[in-house]
C-alpha positions in Angstrom: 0.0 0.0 0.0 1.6 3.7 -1.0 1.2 5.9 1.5 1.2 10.1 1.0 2.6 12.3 2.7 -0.5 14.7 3.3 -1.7 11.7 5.3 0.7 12.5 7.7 -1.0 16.3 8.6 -1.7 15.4 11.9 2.2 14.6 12.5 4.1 17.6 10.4 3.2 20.9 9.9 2.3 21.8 6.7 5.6 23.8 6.0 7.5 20.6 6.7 4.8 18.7 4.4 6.0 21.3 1.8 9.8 20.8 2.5 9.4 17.3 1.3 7.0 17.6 -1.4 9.5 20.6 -2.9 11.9 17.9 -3.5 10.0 16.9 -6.2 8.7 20.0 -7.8 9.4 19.1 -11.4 6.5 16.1 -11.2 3.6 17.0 -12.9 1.6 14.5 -11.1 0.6 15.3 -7.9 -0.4 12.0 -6.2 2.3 10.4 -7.4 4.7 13.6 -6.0 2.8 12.8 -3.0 3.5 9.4 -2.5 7.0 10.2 -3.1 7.6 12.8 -0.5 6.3 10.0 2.0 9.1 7.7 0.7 11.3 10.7 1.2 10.3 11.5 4.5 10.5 7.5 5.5 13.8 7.6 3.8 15.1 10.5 6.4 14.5 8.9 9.3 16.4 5.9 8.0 19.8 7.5 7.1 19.5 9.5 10.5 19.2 6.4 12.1 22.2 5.3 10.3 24.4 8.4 11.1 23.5 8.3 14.6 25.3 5.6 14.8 28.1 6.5 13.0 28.1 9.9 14.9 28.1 8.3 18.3 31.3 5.7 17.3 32.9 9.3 16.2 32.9 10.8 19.6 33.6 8.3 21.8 36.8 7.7 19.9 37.5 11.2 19.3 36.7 12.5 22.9 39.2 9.1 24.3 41.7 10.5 21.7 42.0 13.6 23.4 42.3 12.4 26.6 44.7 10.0 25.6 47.1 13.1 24.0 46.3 15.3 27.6 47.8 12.5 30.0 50.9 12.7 29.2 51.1 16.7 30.7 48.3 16.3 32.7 48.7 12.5 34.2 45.6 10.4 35.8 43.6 13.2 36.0 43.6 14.9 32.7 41.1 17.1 32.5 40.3 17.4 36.4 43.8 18.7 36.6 43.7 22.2 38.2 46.2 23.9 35.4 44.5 22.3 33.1 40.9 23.6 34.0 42.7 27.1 35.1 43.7 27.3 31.0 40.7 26.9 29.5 38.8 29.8 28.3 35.6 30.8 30.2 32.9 29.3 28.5 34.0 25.6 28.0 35.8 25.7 31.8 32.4 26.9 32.9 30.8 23.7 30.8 33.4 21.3 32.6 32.7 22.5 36.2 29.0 22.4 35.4 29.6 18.8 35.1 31.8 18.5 38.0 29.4 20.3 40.5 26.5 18.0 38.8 28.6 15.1 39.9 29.9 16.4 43.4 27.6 15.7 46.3 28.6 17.8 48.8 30.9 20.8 48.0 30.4 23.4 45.0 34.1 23.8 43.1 35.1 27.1 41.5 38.3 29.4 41.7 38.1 32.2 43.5 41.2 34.5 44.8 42.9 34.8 48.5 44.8 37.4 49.4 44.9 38.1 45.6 46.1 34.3 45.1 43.8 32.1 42.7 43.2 29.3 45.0 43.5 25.4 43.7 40.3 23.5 43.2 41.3 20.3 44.8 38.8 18.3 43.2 38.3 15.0 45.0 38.6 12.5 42.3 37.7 9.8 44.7 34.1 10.8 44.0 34.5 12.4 41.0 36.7 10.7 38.5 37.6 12.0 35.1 35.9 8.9 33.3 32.7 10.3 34.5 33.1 13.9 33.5 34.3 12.3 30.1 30.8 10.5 29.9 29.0 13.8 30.7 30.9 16.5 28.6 28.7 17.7 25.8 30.1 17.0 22.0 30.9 20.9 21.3 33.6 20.5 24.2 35.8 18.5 22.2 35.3 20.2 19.1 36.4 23.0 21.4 39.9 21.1 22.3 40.6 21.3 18.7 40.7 24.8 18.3 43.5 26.8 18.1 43.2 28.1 21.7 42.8 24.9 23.5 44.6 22.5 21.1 48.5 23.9 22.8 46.5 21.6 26.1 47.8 18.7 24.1 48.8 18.9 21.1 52.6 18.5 21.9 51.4 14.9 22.0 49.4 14.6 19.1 50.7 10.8 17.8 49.0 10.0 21.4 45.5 11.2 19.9 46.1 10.0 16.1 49.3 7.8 15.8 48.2 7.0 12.2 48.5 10.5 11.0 51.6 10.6 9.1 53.1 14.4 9.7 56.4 15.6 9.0 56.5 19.1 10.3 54.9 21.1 13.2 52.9 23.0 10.3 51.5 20.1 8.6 50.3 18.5 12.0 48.5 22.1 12.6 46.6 21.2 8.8 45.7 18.0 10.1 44.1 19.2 13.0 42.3 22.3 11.3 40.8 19.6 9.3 39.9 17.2 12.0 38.2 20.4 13.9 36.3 21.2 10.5 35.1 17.8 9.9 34.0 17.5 14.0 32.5 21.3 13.4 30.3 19.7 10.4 29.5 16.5 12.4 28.3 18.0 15.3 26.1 20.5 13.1 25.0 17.2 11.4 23.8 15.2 14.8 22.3 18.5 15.8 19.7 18.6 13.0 19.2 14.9 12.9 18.6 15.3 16.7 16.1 17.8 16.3 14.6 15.8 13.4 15.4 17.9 10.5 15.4 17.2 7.0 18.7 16.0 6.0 18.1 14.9 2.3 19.6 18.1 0.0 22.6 17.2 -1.1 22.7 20.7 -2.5 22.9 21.6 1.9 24.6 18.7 3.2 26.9 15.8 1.1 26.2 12.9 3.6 28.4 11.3 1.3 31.2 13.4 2.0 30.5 13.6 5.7 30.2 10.2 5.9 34.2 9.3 4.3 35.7 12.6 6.6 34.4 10.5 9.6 36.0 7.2 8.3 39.3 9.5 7.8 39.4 10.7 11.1 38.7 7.6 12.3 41.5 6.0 10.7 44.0 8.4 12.2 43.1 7.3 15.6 43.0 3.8 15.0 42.7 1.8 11.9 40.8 -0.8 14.0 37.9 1.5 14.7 37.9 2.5 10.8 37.0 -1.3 10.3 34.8 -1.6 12.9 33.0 1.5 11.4 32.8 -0.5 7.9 31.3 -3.2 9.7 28.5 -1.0 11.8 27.7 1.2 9.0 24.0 1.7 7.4 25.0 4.4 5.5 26.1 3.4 2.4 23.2 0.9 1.0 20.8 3.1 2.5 21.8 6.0 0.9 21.9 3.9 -2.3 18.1 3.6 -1.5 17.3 7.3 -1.7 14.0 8.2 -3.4 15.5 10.0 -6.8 13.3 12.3 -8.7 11.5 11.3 -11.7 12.0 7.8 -10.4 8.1 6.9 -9.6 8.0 5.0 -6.3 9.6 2.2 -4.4 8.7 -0.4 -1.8 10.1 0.9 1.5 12.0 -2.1 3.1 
């Protein structure tokens, strides 16, 4: 049975009705552009599905990359170290001791001076230990250790974070990471609209395609391992082979 997308009124507005049916303007025949924009909406939630779980493979590896690149400097406690916190500009140090205080149960941590002396934090990682702040911190925090301002945090150890990054110079290790803090910019804009269940279809807006092999890239700098576990996992490529195409009449939806 083909479905329509008008049937669906009750679930989308009409402006997202007419986001999908705009797909396929060029179809003269409006039932049958109907029952497209159905397959096309169908089709949307699929390859979010199957980016989700791309996405979340991406940031657990990228976030224990990080970490693995700030021991070194910081030891055990990485990113609960005080200098550490102490050099991070206000907004993402704020996000890290939101989580901390989330997790503390009986004392609020923040820096505050002494006889004009910043005083330490002292956080008590016996109840608090980085692994759980790790598991808390928001995506757009590690995409913030890649910038320019935080990246010095670690970056001195960079073949700690992506061994399988061939570099030759202090400058061409600086390209690679502008490029792995692009591609994390683009992914995290990605899981954003897929979390707020936006159309992700134009490839005029967004090459999934492209998205898709800069996450297998980055991957395979931090460990070719997880780059084949990702090509094992991965939805991505036969379901975007299934996209409805325009002038293509309809399909069954698997």
């Amino acid at each position: 049975m083909a479905f329509k997308i008008s049937e669906l009124h009750t679930l989308l507005s009409q402006a997202r009705i007419e986001t999908y049916l705009s797909y396929f303007k060029d179809e003269d025949d409006l039932s049958l552009k109907d029952m497209q924009a159905y397959e096309l909406y169908i089709w949307n939630i699929q390859i979010s599905a199957a980016l989700l779980e791309v996405i979340s493979l991406y940031e657990v590896a990228l976030r224990n990359a990080i970490i693995n690149a700030l021991e070194p400097s910081y030891r055990a406690h990485s990113i609960l170290n005080d200098n550490f916190i102490r050099a991070l500009k206000p907004a993402t140090r704020e996000e890290l001791l939101r989580i901390v205080n989330k997790l503390s149960s009986h004392k609020t941590y923040e820096f505050h001076f002494t006889n004009g002396r910043l005083q330490p934090l002292r956080i008590d990682t016996n109840e608090i230990s980085p692994g759980k702040v790790v598991a808390e911190l928001n995506f757009i925090f590690w995409e913030n250790m890649l910038s320019r301002t935080h990246r010095e945090r670690w970056i001195s150890h960079f073949n700690k974070a992506f061994p399988n990054a061939c570099i030759s110079s202090p400058n061409e290790r600086d390209l690679i990471v502008n490029e792995i803090h692009n591609i994390t910019s683009r992914v995290r804009y990605l899981r954003n609209r897929i979390c707020h269940h936006e159309p992700i279809f134009d490839e005029s807006k967004i090459d999934l395609i492209n998205v898709f092999n800069n996450i297998k890239q980055v991957l395979w700098y931090i460990s070719p391992k997880t780059a084949d576990i990702l090509e094992q996992l991965e939805r991505i490529s036969q379901t975007i082979a299934r996209k409805p195409q325009k002038g293509k009449g309809i399909r069954e939806i698997p």
